[in-house]
N, C-alpha and C positions, 0 to 999 in steps of 0.2 A: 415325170411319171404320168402317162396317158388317167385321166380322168376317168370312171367307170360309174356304170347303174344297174344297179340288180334289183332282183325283188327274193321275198322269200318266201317258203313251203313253211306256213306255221304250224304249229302243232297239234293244234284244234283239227283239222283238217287228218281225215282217216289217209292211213297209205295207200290203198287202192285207187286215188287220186292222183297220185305223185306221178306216175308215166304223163296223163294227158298232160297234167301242167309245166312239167317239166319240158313239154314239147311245144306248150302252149310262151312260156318265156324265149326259147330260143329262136322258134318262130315272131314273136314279136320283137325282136331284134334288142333283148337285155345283155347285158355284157355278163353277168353274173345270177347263178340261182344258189339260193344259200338253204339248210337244211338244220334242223334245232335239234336238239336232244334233250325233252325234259320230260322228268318223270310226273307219271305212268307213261308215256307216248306211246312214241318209237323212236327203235334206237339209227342213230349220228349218222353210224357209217354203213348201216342196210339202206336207208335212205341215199346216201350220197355213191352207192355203189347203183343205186336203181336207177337215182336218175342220170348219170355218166353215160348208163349204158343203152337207156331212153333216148339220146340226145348224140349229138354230133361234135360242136364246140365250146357251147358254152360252157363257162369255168363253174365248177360246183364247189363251194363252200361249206363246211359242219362249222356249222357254229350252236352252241359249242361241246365240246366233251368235258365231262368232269373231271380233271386230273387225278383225284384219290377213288373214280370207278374203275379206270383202267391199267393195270400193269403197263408200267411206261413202254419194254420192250413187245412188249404184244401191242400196244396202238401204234407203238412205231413201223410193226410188222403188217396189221393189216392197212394203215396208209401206204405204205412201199409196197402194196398189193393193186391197190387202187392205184396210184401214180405211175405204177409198171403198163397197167390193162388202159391207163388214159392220161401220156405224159402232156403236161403242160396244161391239164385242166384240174387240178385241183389244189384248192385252201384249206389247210388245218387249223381249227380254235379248236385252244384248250381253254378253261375257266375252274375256277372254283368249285363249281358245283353249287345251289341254293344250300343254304345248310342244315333247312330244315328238312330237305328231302335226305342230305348226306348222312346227317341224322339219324333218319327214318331207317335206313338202306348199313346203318352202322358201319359208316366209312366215313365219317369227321374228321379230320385228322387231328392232330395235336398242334402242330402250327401250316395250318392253310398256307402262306407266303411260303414257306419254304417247299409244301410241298408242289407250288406252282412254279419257281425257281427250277427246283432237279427237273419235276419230270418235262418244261422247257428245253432244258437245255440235253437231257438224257435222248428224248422224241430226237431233236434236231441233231444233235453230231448218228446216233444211228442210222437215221435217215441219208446222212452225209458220208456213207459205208464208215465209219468207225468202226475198233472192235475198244467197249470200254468195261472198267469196272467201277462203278460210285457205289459207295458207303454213307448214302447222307441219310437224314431225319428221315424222311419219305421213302424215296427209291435206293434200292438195295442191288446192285448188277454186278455180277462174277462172269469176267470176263465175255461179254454179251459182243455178238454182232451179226448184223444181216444176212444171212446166205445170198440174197436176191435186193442187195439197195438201190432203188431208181437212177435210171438214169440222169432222168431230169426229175431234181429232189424240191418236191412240194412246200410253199411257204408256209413256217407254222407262226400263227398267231395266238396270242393270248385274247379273252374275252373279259374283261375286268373295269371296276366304274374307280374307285379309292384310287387317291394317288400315290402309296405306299406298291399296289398293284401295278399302277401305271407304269410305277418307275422302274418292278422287275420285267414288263414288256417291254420296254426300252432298252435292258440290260440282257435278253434270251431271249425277245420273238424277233421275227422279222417282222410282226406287224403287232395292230392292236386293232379289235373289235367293240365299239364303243355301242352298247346299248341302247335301244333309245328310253327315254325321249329323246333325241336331239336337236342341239342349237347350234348356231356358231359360235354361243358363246361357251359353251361348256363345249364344243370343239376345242379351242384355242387354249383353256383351262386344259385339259387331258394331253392336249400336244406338249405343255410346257414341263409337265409332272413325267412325260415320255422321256425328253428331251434329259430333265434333271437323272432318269435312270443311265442315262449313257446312249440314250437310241440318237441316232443320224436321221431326223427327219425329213434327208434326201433319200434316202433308203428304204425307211421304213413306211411300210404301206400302214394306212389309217382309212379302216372299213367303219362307215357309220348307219348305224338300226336308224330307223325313223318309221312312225305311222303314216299309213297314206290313203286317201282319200279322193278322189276324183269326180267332179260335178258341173257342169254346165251351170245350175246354181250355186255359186259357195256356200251357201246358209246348211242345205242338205249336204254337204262334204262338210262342215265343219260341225254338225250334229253329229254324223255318224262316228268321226273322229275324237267329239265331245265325251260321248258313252265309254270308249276304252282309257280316257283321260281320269275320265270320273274316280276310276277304280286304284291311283297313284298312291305308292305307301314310301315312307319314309327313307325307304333305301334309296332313291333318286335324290336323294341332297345333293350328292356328286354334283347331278347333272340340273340341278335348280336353281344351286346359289350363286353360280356367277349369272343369272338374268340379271334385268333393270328391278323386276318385279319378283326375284327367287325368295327374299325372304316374307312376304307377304304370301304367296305360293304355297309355301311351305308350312306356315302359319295353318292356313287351309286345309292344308292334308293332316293337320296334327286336329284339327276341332273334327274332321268326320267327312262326309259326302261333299263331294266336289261337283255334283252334277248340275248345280244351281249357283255354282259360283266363281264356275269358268270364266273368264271374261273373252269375248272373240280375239282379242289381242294377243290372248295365253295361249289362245288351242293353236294360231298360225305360228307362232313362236315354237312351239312344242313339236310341230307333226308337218307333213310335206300334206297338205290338203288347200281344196277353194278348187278354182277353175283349173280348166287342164292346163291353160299358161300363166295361173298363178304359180302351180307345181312343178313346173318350170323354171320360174325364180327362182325359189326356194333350194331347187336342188342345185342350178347353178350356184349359190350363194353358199350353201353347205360346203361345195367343192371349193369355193372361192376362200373358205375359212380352215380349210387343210383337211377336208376328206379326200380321199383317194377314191374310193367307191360307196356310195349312198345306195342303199338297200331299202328297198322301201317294203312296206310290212300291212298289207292288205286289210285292214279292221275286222271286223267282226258284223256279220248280215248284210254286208255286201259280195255279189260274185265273184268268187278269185280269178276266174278265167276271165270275165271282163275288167277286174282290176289288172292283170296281168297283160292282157291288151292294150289297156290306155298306157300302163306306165311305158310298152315299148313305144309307143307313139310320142312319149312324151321325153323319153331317153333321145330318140331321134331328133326331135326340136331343140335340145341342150345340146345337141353334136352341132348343130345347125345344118343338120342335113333333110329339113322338112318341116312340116306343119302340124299342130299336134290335135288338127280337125281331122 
C-alpha cells in the first residue's frame, strides 16, 4: 500500500477559506486533504463536495461523520453522489459522534458500538449497489437500495480511539481513522485491537491525525505545538498509555494544566513538529509503525496556507523526491 500525506481543513477555520486552501494542498503536492464535522461547524459533506470541486486530484477525506446524525441510507446516498461527480477521490469516516455534543443535538443512542457496527456495514454494502433490509438496534432499512451506486465505490472508514471500537473497524470498515495525538506507539496498540476485530491489515488502510508544526527553530514549533497539547483531557488514554512515559502523562492531565509540564520529549512524541527535517522523520517513522497516510493538523496561530506549503515540501522529502528547503 503506497504510503500517503495529507493535511487537514480544521474546523476553526471559517468555510469561505476551504476553496483557496483546498487548492493551496493540492498545489503543494499533498496526497490527501481531509475535512471534520464538529459541532456547531460545518457540515462533512458541504465541505468535502466544495473542495472535490475546488480541486482536480487530490483525494478528499470527511473525517468524521457522526453515525447516529445521519440516516445510514441518505449518507450512503449523498457519498454515491459525490463519488459519482469525483470517482476515485474520495474517503468516508464515520465516528461516534462526541457525546456530549450527541447529547446536546438528542441523538445519543442507546448502544453507540452497535450503532457504529450497522450503520458500517449498512453505508458499505449500499454503496456496493445492494438492495437491503436490516432490523438492528440502530438502523432500520425496508428493502433500501441505490438508484445511482458508484462506479468506483469510496472506502469507508471508521474514526474511533477504544479498542472495543477498533475491533468493529476491523470487522466493517475498510479502514480506521486514528485521532491524534499520534505515536507509533499507540499506532501499533490500535493496529493489534484492528487486527483482533477480524481486519487484514494488508488491506485495511490506517489514516493517522497528528499536530503539526513547522520551524526553522524547533523551540518555536514545539511552543506553538506545546499550547494545543496543553489543553489534553482524559479521553486520549487510548492513545497515552502505551508511551514509555503514558502513565506519568496522564497522571498530568488528571491534576490540571499541562502547559508548564510538557516535557520537550512529550510534545516530539505527541505531534509531527521541530525543523522541516525533523517532521520528516517523524512522519516517515509514523509510516514506518503502520500508518498508511499521516494527516497532519496545522495548530492553532500559525498560517494555514504556509503550514500547507511547508507540509507539501515536506511530503516531497519523505517520497525522496526533494529537498524540504
Amino acid at each position: 500500500m503506497t504510503k500517503r500525506i495529507g493535511a487537514m481543513f480544521p474546523c476553526r477555520i471559517p468555510a469561505d477559506r476551504l476553496v483557496r486552501l483546498s487548492r493551496e494542498a493540492e498545489l503543494s503536492g499533498l496526497d490527501e486533504l481531509w475535512v471534520v464535522e464538529d459541532c456547531f461547524y460545518t457540515g462533512g459533506i458541504a465541505n468535502a463536495a466544495t473542495a472535490l470541486a475546488a480541486t482536480e486530484a487530490i483525494t478528499v477525506g470527511i473525517g468524521v461523520l457522526p453515525t447516529v446524525a445521519r440516516n445510514a441510507a441518505i449518507a450512503a446516498m449523498e457519498l454515491a453522489t459525490l463519488a459519482t461527480l469525483h470517482p476515485g477521490r474520495l474517503i468516508a469516516g464515520f465516528g461516534h459522534g462526541v457525546p456530549d455534543w450527541m447529547r446536546q443535538i438528542g441523538e445519543y443512542p442507546p448502544s453507540p458500538l452497535a450503532a457504529l457496527r450497522e450503520t458500517l456495514s449498512a453505508v458499505r454494502r449500499l454503496l456496493a449497489g445492494e438492495r437491503i433490509t436490516v432490523d438492528g438496534k440502530h438502523v432500520r432499512l425496508d428493502d433500501v437500495g441505490l438508484e445511482f451506486p458508484p462506479a468506483v465505490v469510496p472506502p469507508v472508514l471508521a474514526g474511533v480511539r477504544g479498542p472495543k471500537s477498533l475491533a468493529i473497524s476491523g470487522a466493517e470498515a475498510d479502514g480506521t481513522i486514528l485521532a491524534e495525538p499520534a505515536s507509533p506507539e499507540y499506532l501499533r496498540a490500535a493496529r493489534a485491537s484492528i487486527e483482533a476485530g477480524g481486519g487484514d491489515l494488508a488491506r485495511h488502510t490506517v489514516v493517522t491525525y497528528t499536530w503539526f508544526a513547522a520551524h526553522e527553530d524547533p523551540e518555536i514549533a514545539r511552543d506553538a505545538v506545546r499550547a494545543t497539547l496543553a489543553g489534553l483531557k482524559p479521553k486520549v488514554a487510548p492513545h497515552v498509555r502505551p508511551l514509555p512515559f503514558g502513565e506519568e502523562l496522564l497522571a498530568a492531565i488528571d491534576a490540571g494544566d499541562l502547559s508548564e509540564k510538557l516535557r520537550p520529549e512529550w510534545v516530539d512524541r505527541l505531534s509531527v513538529s521541530g525543523t522541516p527535517e525533523h517532521c520528516a522523520e517523524r512522519i516517515a517513522e509514523l509510516h514506518e509503525a503502520g500508518s498508511d497516510s499521516v494527516v497532519l493538523i496545522p495548530v492553532p496561530g500559525i498560517d494555514e496556507e504556509a503550514a500547507f506549503a511547508a507540509a507539501g515540501k515536506i511530503a516531497t522529502a519523505v517520497r525522496g523526491q526533494g529537498s524540504v528547503v
